[in-house]
N, C-alpha and C positions, 0 to 999 in steps of 0.2 A: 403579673402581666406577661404577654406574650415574650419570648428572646426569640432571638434571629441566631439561626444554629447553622450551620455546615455552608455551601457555595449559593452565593447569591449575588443577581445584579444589580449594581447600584450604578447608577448614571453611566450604565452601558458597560460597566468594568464588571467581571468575574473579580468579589470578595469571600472570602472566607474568616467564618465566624466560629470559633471554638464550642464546646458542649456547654461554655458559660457566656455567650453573646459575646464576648471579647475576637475584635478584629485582628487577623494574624497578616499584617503587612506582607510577611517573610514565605506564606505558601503561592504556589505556584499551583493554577491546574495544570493536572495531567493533561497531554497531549497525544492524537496519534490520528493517522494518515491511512483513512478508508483509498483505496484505489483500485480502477477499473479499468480490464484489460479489452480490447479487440471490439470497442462498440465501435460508430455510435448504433444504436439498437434505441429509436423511439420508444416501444413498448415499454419495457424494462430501464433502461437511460432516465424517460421520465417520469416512471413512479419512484427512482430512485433520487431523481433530483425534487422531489417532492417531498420527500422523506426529513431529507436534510433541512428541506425551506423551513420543515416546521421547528426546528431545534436552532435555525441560526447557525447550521453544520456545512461545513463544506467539504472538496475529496476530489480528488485529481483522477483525470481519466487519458488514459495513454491509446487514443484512436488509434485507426488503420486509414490510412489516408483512401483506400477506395471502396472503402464504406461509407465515406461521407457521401457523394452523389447520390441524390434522391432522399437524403438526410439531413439538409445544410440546415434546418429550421433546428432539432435535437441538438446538434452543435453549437449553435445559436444560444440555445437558451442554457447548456452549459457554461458557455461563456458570461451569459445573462446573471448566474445565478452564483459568479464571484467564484467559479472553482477553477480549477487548472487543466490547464491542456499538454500531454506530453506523445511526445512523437513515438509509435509504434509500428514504424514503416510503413513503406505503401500499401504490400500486398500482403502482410505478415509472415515474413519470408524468414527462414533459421539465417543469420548472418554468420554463421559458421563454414568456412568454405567459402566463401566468397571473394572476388578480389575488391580491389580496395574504390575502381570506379564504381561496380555495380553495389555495394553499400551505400558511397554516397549519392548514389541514383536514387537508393530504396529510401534514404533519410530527406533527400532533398524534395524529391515529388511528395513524398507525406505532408512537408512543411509548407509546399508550394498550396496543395490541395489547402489545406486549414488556413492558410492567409486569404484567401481567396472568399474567406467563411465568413470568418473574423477579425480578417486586417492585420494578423502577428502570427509569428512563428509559433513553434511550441517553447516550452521553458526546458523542458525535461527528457528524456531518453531511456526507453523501456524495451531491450529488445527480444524478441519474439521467444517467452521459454526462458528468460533468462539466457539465452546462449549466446556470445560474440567468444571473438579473440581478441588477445590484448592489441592489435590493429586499430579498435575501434576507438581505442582512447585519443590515438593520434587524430581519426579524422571528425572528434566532434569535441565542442568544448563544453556541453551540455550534459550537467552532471548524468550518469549509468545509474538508473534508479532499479531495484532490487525488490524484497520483501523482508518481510522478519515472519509473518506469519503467511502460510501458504494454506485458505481453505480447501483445494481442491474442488470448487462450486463446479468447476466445468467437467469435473469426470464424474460426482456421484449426483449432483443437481438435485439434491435433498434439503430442504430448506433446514432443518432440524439439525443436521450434522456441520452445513455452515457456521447456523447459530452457533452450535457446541464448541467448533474449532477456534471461533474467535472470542467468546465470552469466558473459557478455559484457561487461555494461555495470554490474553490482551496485557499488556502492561505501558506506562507510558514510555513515547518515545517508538513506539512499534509501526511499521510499515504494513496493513494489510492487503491479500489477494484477493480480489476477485474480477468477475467479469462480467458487465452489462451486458449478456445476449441471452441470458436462461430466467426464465420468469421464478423458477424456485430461487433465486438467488434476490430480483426485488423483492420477494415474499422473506426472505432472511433479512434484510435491509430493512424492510417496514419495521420488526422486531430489535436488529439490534440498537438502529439509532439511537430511539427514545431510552433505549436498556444502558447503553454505553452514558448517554446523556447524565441521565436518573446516577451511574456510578460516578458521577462525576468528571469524564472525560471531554475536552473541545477535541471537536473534530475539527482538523483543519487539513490544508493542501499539503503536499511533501516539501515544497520552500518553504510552507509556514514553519514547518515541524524542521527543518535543517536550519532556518534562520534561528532556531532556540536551544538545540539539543544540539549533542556531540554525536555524530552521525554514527551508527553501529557499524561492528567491524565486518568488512565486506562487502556491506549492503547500499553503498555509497559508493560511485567511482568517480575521479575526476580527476581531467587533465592534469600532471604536475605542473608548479608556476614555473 
């Protein structure tokens, strides 16, 4: 008769079945954290929140607070579709150099904008390039979210070399890059998800993936208690 082999749902729960049908209490899926930089970008945002709907996948997207106007609906249906919202300033500005009001200007008007959308602040704190100074830890309590994997989608915009960067090097526990605003890059999305899936990875938010895992080193910052 048929066995029930490798990751499968049963009453909603990810189980895993060994090469002899026997149930392994003990494994865990892999986990890791699709994220999107500088939308929201309708086009692109929602083939990509499409993508996901069909795998039960979700992925965190780190707006620009004044891209949201004339976009509150993409916004909307990010929020709609159980994924996360992380603060990427207002204007996508280097917060390098900066003093310390006009940071919290650039972090407050983002969050301001997205409440306005969706009724909440962001959870998370993405800032522009990766670049701050250690300043910025004082003025936010909102974990400094990072990468482990860096597509580079926004400078070759090749859908093929995305794929490659992140089905190459993917392992659980990883942060990826990319950015909602280049269509080669939903067209990499279309391919990885179901691919990542098929390997057995959950996609999930970056607090899903930090509420499980021990956070890699660097790529996590957060206030000291």
């Amino acid at each position: 008769g048929y066995v029930m082999t490798g990751w499968q749902i049963i009453d909603g729960e990810d189980c895993y079945f060994d090469e002899n049908g026997k149930y392994d209490s003990q494994r865990v899926k892999p986990m890791i954290a699709l994220t999107f930089d500088d939308g929201p970008y309708g086009p692109v945002t929602g083939r990509i929140l499409d993508a996901l709907q069909e795998v039960n996948g979700k992925a965190t997207f780190f707006i620009v607070g004044s891209r949201i106007s004339g976009r509150e609906e993409t916004v909307q249906k990010i929020e709609a579709a159980g994924c996360e919202i992380g603060n990427h300033t207002f204007d996508h500005v280097t917060l390098r150099g900066l003093k310390d009001a006009q940071v919290l200007d650039q972090l407050q008007k983002d969050d301001e904008a997205l409440k306005k959308v969706v009724g909440h602040e962001s959870t998370l704190l993405r800032p522009p390039g990766g670049i701050y100074e250690k300043n910025l830890l004082a003025l936010t309590d909102k974990p400094i979210v990072l990468w482990t994997i860096d597509t580079m989608d926004w400078s070759h915009q090749n859908k093929d070399i995305t794929i490659k960067r992140v089905l190459d090097n993917v392992e659980d526990g990883d942060i990826v890059l990319m950015h909602d605003l280049f269509p080669a890059t939903a067209d990499a999305v279309e391919v990885l998800v179901p691919e990542l899936t098929k390997r057995g990875f959950q996609l999930v938010t970056v607090s899903e993936l930090l509420a499980s895992h021990n956070e890699p080193d660097g790529v996590v910052l957060r206030q000291k208690a």
